[in-house]
N, C-alpha and C positions, 0 to 999 in steps of 0.2 A: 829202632826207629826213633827217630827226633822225636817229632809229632804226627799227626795224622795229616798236617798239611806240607810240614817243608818236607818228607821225602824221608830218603835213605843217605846219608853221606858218605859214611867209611863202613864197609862189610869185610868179613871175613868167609872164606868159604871152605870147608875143612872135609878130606875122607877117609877110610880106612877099610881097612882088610887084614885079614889074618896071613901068615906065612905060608908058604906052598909045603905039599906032606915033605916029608925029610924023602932024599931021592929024586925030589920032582924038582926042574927047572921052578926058578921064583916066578913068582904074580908079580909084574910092575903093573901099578894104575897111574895113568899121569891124569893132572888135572890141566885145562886147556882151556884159556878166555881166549874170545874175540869179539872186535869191537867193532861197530857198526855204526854210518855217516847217517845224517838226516837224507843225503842227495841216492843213497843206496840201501836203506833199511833191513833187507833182506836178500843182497846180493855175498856179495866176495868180501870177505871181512877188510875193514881198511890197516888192521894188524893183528897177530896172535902173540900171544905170553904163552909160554911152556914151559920145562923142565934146565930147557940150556937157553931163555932171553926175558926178556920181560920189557915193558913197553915205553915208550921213547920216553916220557914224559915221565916218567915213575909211578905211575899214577895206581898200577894194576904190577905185583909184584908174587911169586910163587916163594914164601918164607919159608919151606921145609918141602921137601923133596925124597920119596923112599922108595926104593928099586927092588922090595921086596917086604913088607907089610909089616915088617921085625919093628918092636919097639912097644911102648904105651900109648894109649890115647891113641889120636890121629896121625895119622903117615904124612899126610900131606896137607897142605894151608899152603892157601892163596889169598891178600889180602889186595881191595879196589878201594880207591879214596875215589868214587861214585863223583862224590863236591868236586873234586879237581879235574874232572874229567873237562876235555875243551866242547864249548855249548856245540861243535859240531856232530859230536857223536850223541845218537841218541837211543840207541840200544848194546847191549854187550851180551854175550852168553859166556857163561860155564860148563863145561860139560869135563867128559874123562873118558879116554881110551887104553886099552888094553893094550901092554904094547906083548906081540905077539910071538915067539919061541917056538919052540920044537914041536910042539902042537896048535891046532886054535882052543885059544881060552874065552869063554864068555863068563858074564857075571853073574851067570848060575853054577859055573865053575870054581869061582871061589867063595872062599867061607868070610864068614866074619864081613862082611861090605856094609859099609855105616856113611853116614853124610850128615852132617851139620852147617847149617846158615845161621850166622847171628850178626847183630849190629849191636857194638859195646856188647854188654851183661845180656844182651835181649836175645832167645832164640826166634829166630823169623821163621826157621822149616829143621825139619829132620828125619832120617827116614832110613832106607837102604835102596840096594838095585835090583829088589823082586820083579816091578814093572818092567823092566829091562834083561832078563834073567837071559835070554839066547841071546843077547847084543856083544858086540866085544867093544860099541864104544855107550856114550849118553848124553845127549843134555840134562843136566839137573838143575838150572837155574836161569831165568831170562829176566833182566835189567832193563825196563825201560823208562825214559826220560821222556814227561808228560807237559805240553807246553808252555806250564809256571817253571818248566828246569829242575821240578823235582824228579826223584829218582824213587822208582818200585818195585817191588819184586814179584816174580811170577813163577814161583817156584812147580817142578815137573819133573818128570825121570821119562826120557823119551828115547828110545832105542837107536841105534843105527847099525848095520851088519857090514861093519868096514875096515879098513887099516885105518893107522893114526892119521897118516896122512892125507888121505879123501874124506876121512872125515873132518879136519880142520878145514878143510875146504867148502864144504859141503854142510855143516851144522845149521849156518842162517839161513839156508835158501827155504824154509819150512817156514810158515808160522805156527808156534805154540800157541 
């Protein structure tokens, strides 16, 4: 965080998981932003950033991408330049869905599930998907732009029992 009054500018939002047992179809977790107008707050997102797009302006980009939890550190990062966003959007979410295989997986399914928010050096949240544990998707992060145009976070782990796809649809019509 800047300071306590300009806000958040550039976040980063990072998750992870362990590999599926050996024999077992892989864990993919994707991570999933949508952005939200002043004229619709908590309707139909006015775009989503995934796994295969990211969002017109640049603004909100998915820098590492993992279809199966193999690796160090974190699987997945997605990074929001929050500052560059257009003064029309005034919310964005974060969440992450399961994407789904031979069986339903929820995120009491897999091992190892980590989440980290930081801005710069700063950790703003961290945690895992215990509050979430029978879900196969989550919001873990809500962004909102408060009427000086600063930007805050309102970090949460909130469940939804869906496919990827209804849940990209469906994430903002909720208030956190």
């Amino acid at each position: 965080m800047n300071s306590l009054n300009k806000g958040l500018d550039k976040v980063e939002v990072a998750i992870r998981w362990d590999p599926s047992p050996l024999d077992e179809p892989d864990h993919d977790l994707d991570l999933v932003a949508a952005t939200y107008t002043a004229d619709d707050p908590h309707g139909a997102p006015d775009y989503l950033v995934h796994f295969d797009s990211r969002s017109p302006d640049g603004t909100i980009e998915l820098n590492r991408d993992s279809r199966t939890g193999q690796g160090l550190g974190f699987d997945e990062v997605m990074t929001l330049e929050l500052d560059r966003l257009a003064p029309r959007y005034v919310r964005v979410l974060v969440g992450v869905a399961i994407q789904q295989s031979e069986r339903r997986l929820t995120f009491g399914d897999v091992q190892g599930t980590g989440l980290r928010i930081r801005s710069d050096d700063n950790e703003l949240a961290e945690g895992d998907f215990a509050a979430a544990a029978g879900a196969t998707a989550a919001v873990i992060a809500e962004f909102t732009r408060d009427p000086s145009g600063a930007w805050h976070l309102h970090p949460t782990v909130r469940g939804f029992d869906t496919d990827p796809a209804s849940f990209a649809s469906m994430m903002g019509h909720s208030t956190l």
